[in-house]
N, C-alpha and C positions, 0 to 999 in steps of 0.2 A: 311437365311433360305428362300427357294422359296415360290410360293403360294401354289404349292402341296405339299409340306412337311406339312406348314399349315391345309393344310384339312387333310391328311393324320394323324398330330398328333390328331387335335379336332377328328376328325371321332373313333381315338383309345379309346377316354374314352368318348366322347357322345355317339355312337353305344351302347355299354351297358346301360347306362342310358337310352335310347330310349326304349330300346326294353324291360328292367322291367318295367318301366312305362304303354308302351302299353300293357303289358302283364296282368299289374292290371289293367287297363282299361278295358281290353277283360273280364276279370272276373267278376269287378264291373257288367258291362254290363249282362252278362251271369246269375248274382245273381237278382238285382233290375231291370232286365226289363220283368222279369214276374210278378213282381209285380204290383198288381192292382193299379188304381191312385187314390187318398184320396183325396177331398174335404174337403175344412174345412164348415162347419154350425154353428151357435153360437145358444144357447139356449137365450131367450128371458121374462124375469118376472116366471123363474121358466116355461114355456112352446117351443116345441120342432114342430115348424111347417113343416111337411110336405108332404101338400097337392100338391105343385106347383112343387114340385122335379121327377125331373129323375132317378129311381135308377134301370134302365132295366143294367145298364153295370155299373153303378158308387158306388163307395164305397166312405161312406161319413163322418168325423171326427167332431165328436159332444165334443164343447170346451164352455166353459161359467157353471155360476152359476148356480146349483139347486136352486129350496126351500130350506132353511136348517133349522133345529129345536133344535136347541143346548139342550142338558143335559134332551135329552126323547128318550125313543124307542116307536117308535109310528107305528102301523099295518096300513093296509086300511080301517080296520074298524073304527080305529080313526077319518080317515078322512072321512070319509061317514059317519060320526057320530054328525061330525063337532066339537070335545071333543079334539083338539088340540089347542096348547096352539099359540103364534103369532109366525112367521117367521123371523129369523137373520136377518138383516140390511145386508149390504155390507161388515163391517167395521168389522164382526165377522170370525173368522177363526176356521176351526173346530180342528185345531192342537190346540184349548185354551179347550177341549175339551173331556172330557174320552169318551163319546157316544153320539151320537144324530144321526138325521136323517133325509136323502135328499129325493127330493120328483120330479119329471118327470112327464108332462104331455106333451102327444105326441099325437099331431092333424094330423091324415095322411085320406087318402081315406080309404072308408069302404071296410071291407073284405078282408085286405090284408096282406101279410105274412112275415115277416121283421126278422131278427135275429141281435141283437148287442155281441160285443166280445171285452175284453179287459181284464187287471189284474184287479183280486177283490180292495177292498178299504184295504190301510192298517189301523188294523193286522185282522179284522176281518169283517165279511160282513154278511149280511143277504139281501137276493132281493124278492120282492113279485111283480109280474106283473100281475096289473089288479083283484087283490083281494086275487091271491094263493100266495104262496111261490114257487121261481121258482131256486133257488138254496141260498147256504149257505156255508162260507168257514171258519171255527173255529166252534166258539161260540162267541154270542154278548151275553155282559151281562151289566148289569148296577153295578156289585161289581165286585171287582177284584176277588175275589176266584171263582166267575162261569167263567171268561173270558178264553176261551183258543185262543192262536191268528193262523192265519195261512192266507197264501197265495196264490193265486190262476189265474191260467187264467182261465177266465169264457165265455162263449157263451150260449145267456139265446133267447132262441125263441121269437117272439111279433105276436099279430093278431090286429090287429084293429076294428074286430068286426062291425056289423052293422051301431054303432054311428061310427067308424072313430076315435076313442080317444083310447088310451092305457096311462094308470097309472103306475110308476114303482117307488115303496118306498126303498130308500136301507136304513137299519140299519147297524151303524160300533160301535164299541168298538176299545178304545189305551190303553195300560197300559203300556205298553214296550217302548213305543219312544217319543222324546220330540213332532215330527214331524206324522202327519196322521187324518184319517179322510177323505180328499179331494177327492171329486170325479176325479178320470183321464182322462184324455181323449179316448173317445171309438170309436169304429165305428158300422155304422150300414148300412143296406143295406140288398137286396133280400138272404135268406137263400144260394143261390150259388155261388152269390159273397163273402157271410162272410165266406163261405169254401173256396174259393180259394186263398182271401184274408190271411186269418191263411195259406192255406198251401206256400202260396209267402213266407209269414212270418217265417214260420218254417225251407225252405230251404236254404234260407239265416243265419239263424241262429245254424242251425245242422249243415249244411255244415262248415261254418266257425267254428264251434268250436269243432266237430271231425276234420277237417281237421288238425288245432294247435295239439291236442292231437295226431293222426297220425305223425304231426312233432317232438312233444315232443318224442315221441317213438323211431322214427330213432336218433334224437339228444342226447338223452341219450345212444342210442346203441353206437352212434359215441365218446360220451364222454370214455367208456369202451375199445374200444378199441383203438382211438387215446388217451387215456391218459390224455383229457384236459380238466382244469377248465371250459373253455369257454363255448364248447358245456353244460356240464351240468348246467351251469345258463340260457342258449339258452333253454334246456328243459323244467326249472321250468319256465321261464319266457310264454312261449308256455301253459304250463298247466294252469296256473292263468288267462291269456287274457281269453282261453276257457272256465271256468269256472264264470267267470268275468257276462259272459250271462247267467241272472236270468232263461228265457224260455228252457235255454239250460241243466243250474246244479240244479234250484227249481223246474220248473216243469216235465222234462222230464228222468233229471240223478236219482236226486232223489227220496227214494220209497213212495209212497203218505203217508204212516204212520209215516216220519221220522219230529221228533219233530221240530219245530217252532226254539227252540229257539237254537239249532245245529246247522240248516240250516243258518239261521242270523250271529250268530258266526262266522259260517266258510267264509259265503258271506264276513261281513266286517273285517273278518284278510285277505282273496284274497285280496279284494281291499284295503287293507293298504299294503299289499306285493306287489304290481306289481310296485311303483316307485322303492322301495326295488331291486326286481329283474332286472328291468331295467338300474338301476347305476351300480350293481356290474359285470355284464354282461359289460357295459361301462369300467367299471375297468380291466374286465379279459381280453379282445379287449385291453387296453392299460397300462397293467398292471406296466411296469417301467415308465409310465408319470408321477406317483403322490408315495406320500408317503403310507405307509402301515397303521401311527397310526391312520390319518384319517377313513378310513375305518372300523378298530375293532369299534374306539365309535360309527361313525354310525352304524355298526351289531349289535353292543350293544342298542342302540337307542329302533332301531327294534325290538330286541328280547323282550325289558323291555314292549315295546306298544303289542305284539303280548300276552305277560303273561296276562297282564290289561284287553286285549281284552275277553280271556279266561275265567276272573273272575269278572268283575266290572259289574254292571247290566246293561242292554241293553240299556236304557237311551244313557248312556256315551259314547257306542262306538263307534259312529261315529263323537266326539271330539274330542277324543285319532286319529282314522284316519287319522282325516284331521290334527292335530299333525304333524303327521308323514311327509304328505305330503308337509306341511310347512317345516318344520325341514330338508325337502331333497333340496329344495333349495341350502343352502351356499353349501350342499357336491357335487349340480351336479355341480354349477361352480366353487367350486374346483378342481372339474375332468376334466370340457372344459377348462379350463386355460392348467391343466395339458397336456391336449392332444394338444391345438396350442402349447404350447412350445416349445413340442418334434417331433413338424411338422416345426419349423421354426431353432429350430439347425439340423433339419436334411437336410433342405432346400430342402426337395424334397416329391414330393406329387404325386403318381403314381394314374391311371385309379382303383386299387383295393379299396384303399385308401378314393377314393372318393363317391365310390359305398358307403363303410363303414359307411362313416360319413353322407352320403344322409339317411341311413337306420336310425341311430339312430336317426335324427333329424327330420324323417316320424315318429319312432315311439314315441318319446318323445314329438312331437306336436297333434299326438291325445290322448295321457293320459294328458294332458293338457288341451285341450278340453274338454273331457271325465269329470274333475275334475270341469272345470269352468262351465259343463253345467247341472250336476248332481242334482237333486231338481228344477232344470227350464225348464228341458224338459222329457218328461217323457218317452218317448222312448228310449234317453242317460242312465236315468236312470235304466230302466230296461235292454237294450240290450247291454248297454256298447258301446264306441267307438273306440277301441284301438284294435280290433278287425284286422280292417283293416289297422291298422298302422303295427300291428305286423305280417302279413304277406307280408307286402310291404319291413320290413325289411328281412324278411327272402328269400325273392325275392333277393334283393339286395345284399344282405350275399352270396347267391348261385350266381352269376355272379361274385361278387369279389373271391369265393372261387374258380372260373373255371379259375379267370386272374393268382389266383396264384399257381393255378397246372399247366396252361401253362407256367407260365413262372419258376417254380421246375421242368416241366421236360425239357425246353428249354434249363437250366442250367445243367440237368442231359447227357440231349444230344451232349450241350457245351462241357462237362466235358468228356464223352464217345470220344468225336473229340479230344479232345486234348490226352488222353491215347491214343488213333490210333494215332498220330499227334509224337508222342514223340515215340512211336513204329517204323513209318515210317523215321523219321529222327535218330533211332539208326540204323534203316537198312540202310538208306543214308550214315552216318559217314561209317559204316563198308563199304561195298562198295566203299567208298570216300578212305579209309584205303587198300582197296584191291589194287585202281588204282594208288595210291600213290607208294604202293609196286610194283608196275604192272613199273610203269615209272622207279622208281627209279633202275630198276633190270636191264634195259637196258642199261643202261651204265656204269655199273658195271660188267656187261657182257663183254663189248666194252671192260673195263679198262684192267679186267683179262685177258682176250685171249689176246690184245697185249702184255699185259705183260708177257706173260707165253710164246711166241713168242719171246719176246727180253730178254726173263731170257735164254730160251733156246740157241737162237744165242751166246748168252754173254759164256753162259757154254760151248758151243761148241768150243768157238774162232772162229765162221764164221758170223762175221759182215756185212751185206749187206746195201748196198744204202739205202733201205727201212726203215731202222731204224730208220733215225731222222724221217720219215715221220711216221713211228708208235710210234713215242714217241709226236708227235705233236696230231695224233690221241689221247694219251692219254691225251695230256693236254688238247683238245677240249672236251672231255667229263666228265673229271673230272670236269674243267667251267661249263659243263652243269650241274653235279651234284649237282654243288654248288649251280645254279642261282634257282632249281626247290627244292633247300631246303630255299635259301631264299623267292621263293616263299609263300610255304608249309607255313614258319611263319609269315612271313607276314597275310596270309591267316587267322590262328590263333587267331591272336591278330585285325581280325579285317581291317588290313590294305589291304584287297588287290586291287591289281590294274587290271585293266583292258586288257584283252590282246589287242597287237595293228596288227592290219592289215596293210601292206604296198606291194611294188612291192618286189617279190623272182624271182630269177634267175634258172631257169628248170636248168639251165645246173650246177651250184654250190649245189644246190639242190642234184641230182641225185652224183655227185660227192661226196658227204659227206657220202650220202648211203651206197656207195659201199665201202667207207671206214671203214665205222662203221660194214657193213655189214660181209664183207671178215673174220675178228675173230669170229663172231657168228657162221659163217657156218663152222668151221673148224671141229666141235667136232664129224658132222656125214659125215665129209671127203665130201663135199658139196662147190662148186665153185662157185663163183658168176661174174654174165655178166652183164654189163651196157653196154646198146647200145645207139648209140650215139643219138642226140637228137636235136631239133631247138635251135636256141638261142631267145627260150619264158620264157615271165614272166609274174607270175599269182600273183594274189589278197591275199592274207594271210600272215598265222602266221609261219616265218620259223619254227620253233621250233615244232608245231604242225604239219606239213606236215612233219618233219623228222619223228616224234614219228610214226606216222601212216607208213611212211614206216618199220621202225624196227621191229612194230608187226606182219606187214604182213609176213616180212622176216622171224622173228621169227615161226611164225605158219609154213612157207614154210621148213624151214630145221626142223624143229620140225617133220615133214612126210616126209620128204625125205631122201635114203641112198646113198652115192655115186651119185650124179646124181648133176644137173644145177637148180641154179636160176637166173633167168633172170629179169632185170628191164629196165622198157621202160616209153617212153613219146610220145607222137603224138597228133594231130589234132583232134578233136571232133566235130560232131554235126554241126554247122556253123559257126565254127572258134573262139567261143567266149571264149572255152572251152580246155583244157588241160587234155587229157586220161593217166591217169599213168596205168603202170600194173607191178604186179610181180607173175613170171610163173612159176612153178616147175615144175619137173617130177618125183613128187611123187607118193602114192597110190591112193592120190583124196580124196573126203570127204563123210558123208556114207547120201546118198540120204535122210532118213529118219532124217536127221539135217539139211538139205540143210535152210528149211521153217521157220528154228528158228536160224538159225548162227549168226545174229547178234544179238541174244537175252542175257542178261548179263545173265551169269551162264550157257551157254550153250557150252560148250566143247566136243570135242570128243577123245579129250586124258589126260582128269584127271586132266586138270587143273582149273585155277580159270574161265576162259570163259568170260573173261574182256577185251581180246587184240581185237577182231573184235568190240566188243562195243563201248569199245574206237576211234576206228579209223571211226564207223559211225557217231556217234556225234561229231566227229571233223572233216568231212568230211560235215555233214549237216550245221555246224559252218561257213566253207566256203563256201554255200551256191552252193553244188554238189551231187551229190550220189556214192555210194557203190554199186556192185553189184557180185557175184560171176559170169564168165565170161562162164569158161571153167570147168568140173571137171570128172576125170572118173579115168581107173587103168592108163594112160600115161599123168598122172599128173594134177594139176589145175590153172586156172591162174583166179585173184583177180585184178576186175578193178574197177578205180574211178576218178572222174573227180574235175578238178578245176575250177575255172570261172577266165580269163587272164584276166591283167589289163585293162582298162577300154581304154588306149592308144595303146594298139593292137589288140582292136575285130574289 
């Protein structure tokens, strides 16, 4: 294999790869580069400086410890009261925790105008900035019967006021999860940067997750009417990523009155469905790699975690989850085993192939991520990251799906060549069958009219000299009919041989002619004249330069009544060449055929239209031409040339 076949092959399956890549590239790009750039800030002893910050263009990510006041709901007047109790240690967690509360002091310049945004505290929040209450997401309570939980993005305005200090107490309640409490990480910044900021944030996350539902839509359409398991796991698999994103299905799908503890539910059965869907999508992609019973127990698995999920109290459910997600382990790489298996007996691994397998492993390395980083980052958390894994595969799905429609209808078009292909070579045989007949007729012609000639002398009792010489005629072409049927089988079976070129004798040539000739022409009372001729010798195949004389002769008494054909030989061109001709004085040929005579199937007296054909391609064979000379009502004369031997040009 050369060097260009090399590129040529890399180029056929990296070209694809390239250009989905770049193409999520251009999108990542097109998503996060409107997005504003976040600063991280750390809070500091429970205070939030700043004075020294630039925030004319900069949005800024406030990370670090509150105050915190474990198992009290405490207002600002508490604290302006000074009637609070001491603040948590380090070592305190508010996940150990039904209620208590964080406390913010924020030292910036006087008189100025800030807004923070981020999800409320899980499950329930209360916010008081600078002594009001400034929003409220459930109910906090200190019993569980007053708690109601709920979730929220929040954007709460700040002023700084004359002193330069802004206070912000958040109150939270947990009743429902092992896990909550924690302040998350927020941002803050001038009221226009925290709008632009949400709306960076929104379009990244609307977009991506209508757009999966958009896909889910078409992929379901495609499952209906392709028939196939695959797209419809493609579709579910698309709806769950989409929904996967809390901003996209808690805050914005669903309707602000819809219950807390639905919304939850349905979150952690998505996110215990999407390894779910991801392996069996795997499965329907390589469906004969692995076995079937696997598969029921894991469906079964699932179904039994999805019931639990349903019924078991909120606490639990995201044990049972992560269950699940553990539990998918042994079956994915029961399924990768399954799939190199059936790539290494098949030994062969095309450009679609590899698109395929590029996708699953984009997308099964960010629900990986996504799982390993869930509870440690709180943007994974809330926005999911598999987001972009599953449209990287469905990127990659639609390039493999383009290699294998080109190459379905490449085989459709293979397949269309070969019906023409098998069309054209029945026309060829028949054809092949015409000239065969065409040949064979000619000296069976030869054989009868001598013989019908020496049956008649014989019957008469007037035997002439000529006899043995028409009975030798006949034995010459019965030989010939012999040799052009052992031809024919030969041919048949495969065997045949080559025709051979050597020196022919013009003057033994023309001599055979006229013998063969002289019984053809009998039947329209038709003489035949051979004039005499050099003693030259040309280049070819005797046998083939007789055949071409006989059809011409044939066509010549075929339109001639009573009258002369005449055959000749002479000098051509600059001696290198040999002009035969054969002349009638017949009616001629009708002008309107002149431009296609040698065309096969072109006759002008009902016959097959094979004998001029013939005699061109075996005339081109000897490396001459054909040409109609003469033709009108006082007959036509048919000329063609030979190339002489190479020892007399």
């Amino acid at each position: 294999m050369g060097f260009k076949d090399v590129v040529r092959k890399t180029a056929h399956w990296l070209l694809p790869v390239v250009v989905v890549a770049c193409s999520l590239l251009a999108l990542a790009a097109a998503f996060f580069g409107r997005t504003a750039s976040a600063k991280d800030i750390t809070v500091e002893n429970g205070v939030l400086d700043l004075r020294r910050l630039d925030m004319s263009s900069t949005v800024f990510e406030v990370t670090g410890r509150w105050d915190f006041y474990p198992g009290a709901l405490y207002d600002p007047s508490d604290f302006a009261a000074g009637t609070v109790g001491e603040k948590a240690g380090q070592d305190v967690s508010p996940s150990d925790w039904a209620y208590g509360t964080h406390r913010l002091l924020i030292q910036a310049p006087p008189d100025r105008y800030y807004s923070i945004c981020g999800f409320s505290l899980d499950y329930a929040t209360r916010i008081f900035v600078n002594g009001v209450q400034a929003a409220e997401y459930g109910r906090v309570s200190e019993t569980e019967e007053g708690f109601v939980p709920r979730v929220g993005y929040m954007t709460v305005p700040l002023f700084s006021g004359p002193g330069g200090e802004i206070e912000i107490v958040v109150q939270y309640s947990n009743y429902v999860h092992k896990d909550g409490g924690h302040i998350p990480p927020f941002q803050i910044s001038t009221p226009q940067n925290i709008e632009e900021f949400k709306a960076a944030g929104d379009l990244v996350s609307l977009t991506l997750s209508g757009g999966l539902l958009l896909l889910a839509a078409y992929f379901l359409l495609s499952a209906a009417v392709r028939n196939k398991l695959y797209f419809l796991c493609l579709a579910f698999c698309c709806v769950l990523t989409a929904l996967r994103d809390q901003n996209f299905f808690v805050i914005h799908l669903l309707a602000p009155d819809t219950s807390w503890y639905l919304a939850y539910r349905a979150l952690i059965l998505i996110v215990m469905l999407m390894p779910v869907s991801i392996l069996l999508m795997l499965k329907c992609q390589y469906w004969k790699a692995s076995a079937q019973g696997p598969l029921w127990a894991y469906l079964g698995m699932a179904a039994a975690a999805g019931v639990l999920i349903c019924l078991l109290p909120t606490r639990e459910l995201v044990t049972i989850s992560t269950l699940v997600y553990y539990l998918s382990i042994p079956y994915l790489v029961y399924l990768a085993f399954g799939v190199a298996r059936s790539y290494l007996r098949r030994k062969k691994l095309e450009t679609a192939d590899v698109l395929v397998l590029l996708g699953f492993v984009l997308l099964l390395v960010g629900l990986a991520y996504e799982a390993l980083m869930t509870g440690r980052n709180a943007q994974i958390t809330r926005y999911g990251a598999t987001a972009l894994g599953m449209l990287g595969f469905v990127f990659f799905n639609a390039a493999a799906m383009n290699l294998w429609g080109q190459r379905q209808e490449a085989e459709l078009i293979a397949s269309r060549s070969r019906s023409e292909m098998l069309k054209k070579m029945n026309q060829l045989n028949m054809d092949f069958l015409h000239k065969v007949a065409h040949e064979l007729k000619t000296p069976l012609t030869v054989i009868s009219g001598y013989a019908q000639l020496t049956g008649m002398q014989l019957a008469a009792d007037r035997i002439t000299d000529e006899a043995p010489a028409n009975l030798q005629t006949i034995q010459r072409e019965a030989q010939r009919l012999a040799n052009m049927v052992t031809r024919l089988m030969e041919y048949s079976y495969g065997h045949r041989n080559e025709l051979t070129f050597g020196p022919v004798a013009v003057e033994e040539l023309l001599e055979s002619v006229g013998a063969i000739a002289v019984p053809m022409c009998v039947k329209n009372n038709n003489t035949v004249h051979v004039l005499p001729c050099g003693p030259w010798r040309v280049h070819g195949n005797f046998e083939m330069l007789l055949q071409i004389f006989i059809n011409l002769v044939v066509n010549a008494s075929k339109n001639t009544q009573n009258g002369q054909i005449t055959i000749s030989a002479g000098d051509f061109g600059q001696g290198n060449c040999v002009l035969f001709r054969v002349a009638d004085t017949g009616c001629g040929i009708d002008p309107a055929l002149l431009p296609h005579i040698f065309e096969q199937g072109v006759s002008g007296g009902g016959g097959s239209g094979l004998g001029l054909t013939i005699c061109r391609e075996a005339v081109e064979a000897h490396g001459g031409e054909i040409w109609v000379e003469r033709t009108g009502t006082e007959g036509t004369t048919m000329a063609f040339t030979v190339l002489k031997e190479a020892s007399e040009q």
